[in-house]
C-alpha positions as CSV (number, residue, x, y, z in Angstrom):
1,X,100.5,107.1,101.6
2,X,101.0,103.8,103.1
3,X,99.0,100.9,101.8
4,X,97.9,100.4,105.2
5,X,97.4,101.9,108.3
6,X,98.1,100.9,111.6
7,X,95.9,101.3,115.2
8,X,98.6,100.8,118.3
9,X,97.5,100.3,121.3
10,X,99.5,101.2,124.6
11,X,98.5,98.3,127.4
12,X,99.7,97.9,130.8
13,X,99.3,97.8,134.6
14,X,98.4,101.1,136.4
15,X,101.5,103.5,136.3
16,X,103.3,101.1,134.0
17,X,103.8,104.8,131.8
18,X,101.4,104.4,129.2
19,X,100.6,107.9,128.9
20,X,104.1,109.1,128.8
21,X,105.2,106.3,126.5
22,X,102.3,107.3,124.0
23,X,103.7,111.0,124.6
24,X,107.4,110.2,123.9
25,X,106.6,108.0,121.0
26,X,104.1,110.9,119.7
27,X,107.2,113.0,120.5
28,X,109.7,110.8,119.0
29,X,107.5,110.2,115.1
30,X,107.1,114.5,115.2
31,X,110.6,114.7,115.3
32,X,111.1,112.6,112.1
33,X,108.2,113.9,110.6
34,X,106.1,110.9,110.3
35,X,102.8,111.4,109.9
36,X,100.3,110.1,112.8
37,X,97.5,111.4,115.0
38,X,96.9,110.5,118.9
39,X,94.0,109.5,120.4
40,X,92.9,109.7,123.8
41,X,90.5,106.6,125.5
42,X,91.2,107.4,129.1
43,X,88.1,109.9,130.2
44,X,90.1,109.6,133.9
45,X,93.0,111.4,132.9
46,X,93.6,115.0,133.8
47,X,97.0,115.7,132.2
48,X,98.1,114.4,128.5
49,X,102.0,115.0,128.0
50,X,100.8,115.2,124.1
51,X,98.6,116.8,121.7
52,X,95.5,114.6,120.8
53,X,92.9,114.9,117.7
54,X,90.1,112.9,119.8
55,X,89.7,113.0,123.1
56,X,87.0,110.8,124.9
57,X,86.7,113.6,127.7
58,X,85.1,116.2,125.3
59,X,82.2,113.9,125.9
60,X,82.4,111.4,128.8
61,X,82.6,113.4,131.8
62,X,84.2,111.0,135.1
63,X,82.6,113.1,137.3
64,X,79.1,113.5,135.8
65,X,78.9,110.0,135.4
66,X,79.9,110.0,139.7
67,X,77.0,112.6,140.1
68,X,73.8,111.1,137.9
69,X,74.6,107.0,138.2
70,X,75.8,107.7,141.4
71,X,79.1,105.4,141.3
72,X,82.3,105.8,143.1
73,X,85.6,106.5,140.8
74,X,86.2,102.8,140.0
75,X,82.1,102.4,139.2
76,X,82.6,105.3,136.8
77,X,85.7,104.3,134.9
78,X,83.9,100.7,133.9
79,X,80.6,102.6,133.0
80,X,82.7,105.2,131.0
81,X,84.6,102.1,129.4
82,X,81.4,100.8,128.1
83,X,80.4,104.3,126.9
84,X,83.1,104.8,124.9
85,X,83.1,101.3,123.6
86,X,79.3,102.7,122.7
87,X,80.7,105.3,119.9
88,X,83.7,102.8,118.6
89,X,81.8,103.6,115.2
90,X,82.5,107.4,115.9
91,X,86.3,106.3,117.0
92,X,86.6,104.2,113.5
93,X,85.3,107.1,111.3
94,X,87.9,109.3,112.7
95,X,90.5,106.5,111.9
96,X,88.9,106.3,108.5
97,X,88.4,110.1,107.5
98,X,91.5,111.2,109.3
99,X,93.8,108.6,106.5
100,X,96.8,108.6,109.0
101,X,99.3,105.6,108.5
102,X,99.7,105.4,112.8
103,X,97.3,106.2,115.0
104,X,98.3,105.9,118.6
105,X,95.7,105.1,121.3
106,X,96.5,105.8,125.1
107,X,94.0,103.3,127.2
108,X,92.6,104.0,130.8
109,X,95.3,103.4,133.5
110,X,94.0,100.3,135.1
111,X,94.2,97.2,132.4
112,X,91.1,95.6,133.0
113,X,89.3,98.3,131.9
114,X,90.6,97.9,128.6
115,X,91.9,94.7,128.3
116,X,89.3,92.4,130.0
117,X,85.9,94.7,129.1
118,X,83.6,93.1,126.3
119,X,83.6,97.0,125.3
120,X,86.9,96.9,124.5
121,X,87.2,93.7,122.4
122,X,84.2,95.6,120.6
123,X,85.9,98.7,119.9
124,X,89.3,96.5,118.8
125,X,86.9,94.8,116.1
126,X,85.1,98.2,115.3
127,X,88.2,99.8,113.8
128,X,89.4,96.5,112.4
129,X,91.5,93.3,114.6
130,X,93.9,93.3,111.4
131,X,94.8,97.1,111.6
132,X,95.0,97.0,115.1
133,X,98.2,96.2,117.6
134,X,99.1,96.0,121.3
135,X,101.9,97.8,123.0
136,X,102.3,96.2,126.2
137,X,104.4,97.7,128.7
138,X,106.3,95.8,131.5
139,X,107.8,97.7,134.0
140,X,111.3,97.2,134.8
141,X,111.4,98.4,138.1
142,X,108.4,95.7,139.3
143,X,110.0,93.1,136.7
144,X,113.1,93.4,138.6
145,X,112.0,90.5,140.2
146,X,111.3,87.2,138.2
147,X,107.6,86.4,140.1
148,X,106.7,89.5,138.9
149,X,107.9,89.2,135.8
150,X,105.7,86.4,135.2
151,X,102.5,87.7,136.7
152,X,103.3,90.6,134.0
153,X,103.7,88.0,131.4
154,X,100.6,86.3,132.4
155,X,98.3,89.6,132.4
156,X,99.9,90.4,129.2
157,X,98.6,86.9,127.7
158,X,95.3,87.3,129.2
159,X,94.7,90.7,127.3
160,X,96.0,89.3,124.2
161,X,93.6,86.5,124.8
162,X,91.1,88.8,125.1
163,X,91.8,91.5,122.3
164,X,92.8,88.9,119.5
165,X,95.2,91.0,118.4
166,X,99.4,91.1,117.9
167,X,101.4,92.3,120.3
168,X,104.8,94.4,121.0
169,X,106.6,94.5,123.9
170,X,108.2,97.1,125.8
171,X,110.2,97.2,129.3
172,X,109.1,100.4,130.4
173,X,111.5,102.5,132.9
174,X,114.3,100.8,131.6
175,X,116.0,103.7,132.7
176,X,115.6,103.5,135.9
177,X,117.2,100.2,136.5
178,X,121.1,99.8,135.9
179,X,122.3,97.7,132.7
180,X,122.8,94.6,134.4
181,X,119.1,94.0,135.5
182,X,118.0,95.2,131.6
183,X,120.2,92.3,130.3
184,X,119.0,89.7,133.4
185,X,115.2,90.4,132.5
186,X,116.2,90.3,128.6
187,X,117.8,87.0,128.9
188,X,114.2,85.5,130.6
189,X,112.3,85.9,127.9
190,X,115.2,84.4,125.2
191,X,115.6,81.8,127.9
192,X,112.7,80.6,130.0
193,X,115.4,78.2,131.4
194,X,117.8,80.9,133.0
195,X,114.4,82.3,134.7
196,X,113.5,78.9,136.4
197,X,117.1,78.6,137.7
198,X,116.5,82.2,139.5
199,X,113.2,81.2,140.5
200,X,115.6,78.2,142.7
201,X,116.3,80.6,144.6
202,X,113.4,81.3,146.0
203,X,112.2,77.7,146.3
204,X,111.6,78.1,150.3
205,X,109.2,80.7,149.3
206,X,105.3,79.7,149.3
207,X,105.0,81.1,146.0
208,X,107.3,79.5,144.4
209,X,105.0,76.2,143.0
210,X,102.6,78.9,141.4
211,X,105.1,80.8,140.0
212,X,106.6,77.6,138.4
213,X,103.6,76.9,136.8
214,X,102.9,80.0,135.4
215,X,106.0,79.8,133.7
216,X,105.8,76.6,132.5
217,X,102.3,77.2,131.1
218,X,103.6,80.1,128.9
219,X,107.4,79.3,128.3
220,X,106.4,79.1,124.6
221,X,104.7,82.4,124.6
222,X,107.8,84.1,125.9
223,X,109.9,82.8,124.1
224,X,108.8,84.0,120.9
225,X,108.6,87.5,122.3
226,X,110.9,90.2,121.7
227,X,111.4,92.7,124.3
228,X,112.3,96.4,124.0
229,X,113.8,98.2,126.3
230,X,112.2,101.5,126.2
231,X,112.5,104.9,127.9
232,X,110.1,107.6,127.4
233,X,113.1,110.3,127.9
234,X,115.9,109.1,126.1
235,X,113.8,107.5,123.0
236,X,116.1,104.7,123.3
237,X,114.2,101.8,121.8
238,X,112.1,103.6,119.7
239,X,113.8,103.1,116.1
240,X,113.4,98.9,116.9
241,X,109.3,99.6,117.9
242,X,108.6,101.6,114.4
243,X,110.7,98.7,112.5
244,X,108.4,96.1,113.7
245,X,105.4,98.0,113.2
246,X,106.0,98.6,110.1
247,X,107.4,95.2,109.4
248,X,104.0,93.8,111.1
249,X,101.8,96.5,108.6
250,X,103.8,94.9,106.0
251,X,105.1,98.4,104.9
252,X,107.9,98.8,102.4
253,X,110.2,100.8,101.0
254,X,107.8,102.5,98.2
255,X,105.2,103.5,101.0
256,X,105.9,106.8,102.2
257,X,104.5,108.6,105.9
């Protein structure tokens, strides 16, 4: 049994593929036999592309909440945020009884309802900050270009801001964009400087200034980060997420899944 286990958390923008990367990875640890149990905080979501031992749906119902507060969907998703966040003491006795060394949790599609809810920063500290890391996923295809690359960045910061906790990140889709782009947005984050000289080329643009001082208010922050290229379908990038998790646990070779 490990000597510690570990709570990951899969981040990111709406359609950003969350879900499917917490079903490919779930996918991925089956295959090899490592021993880990998937929990669901997203009582929004209608389809789950894996098999999960808690699911916050079997008791926070979107649509009841719709019908007795009466709330439109948006309305509903932050009150059902803050209801969950209510029974983090059930989620953490599951974490505790359970005696997994992963558990993977797949949060609400829109960020802010995870990242930037007191709830949340509640539930993170419930189960235990030290145990407890965030998978953020930047989509290639939107990080394509390097504004938005930086306004990913930037949420990214802000939920780690928020959440207190370590972070791993993951460009999402990176199937979907040819190799050349991987290696252009790889290189940004290595070498804030390369990104400024792209941003020159936009310099005519009126958001150029801003995005110029986004990036130099986190050049430091990106360039310690080490970003994966991931795709939910090929499981390429997977073997370099469950090193670092388990060099971040602290895991060793005696520790067994």
């Amino acid at each position: 049994m490990r000597s510690k286990h570990m709570c990951l958390f899969f981040v990111g923008t709406a359609g950003c593929g969350k879900t499917t990367a917490c079903g490919s990875f779930s996918a991925f640890l089956t295959e090899r036999n490592i021993e880990h149990a998937v929990i669901n905080l997203d009582p929004g979501a209608i389809h789950l592309p894996y098999n999960c031992e808690l699911d916050v749906r079997e008791w926070i119902d979107i649509n009841a909440i719709m019908e007795e507060h009466q709330l439109g969907p948006n309305g509903a998703q932050v009150l059902a945020a803050d209801l969950v966040a209510m029974d983090a003491k059930k989620l953490a006795g599951f974490v505790d009884e359970r005696a997994s060394p992963l558990y993977l949790f797949d949060t609400p599609g829109q960020l802010e309802l995870f990242a930037f809810r007191p709830s949340s920063k509640h539930l993170v500290e419930t189960i235990g900050r030290d145990n407890t890391l965030m998978s953020f996923l930047h989509d290639a295809v939107i990080s394509r270009d390097a504004r938005n690359f930086i306004s990913q960045m930037m949420l990214y910061h802000s939920a780690e801001l928020r959440l207190q906790t370590a972070g791993i990140h993951l460009l999402s889709k990176s199937d979907l964009v040819d190799e050349k782009t991987v290696e252009r947005i790889l290189s940004w984050t290595n070498n804030p400087e390369i990104m400024d000289s792209q941003l020159e080329d936009v310099a005519d643009d009126p958001t150029y200034p801003l995005a110029r001082q986004m990036l130099s208010a986190m050049e430091m922050g990106m360039v310690s980060a080490s970003l994966i290229p991931w795709s939910a379908y090929d499981h390429s990038g997977m073997e370099k997420m469950l090193s670092l998790i388990e060099n971040i646990a602290g895991w060793d070779s005696e520790d067994s899944f």
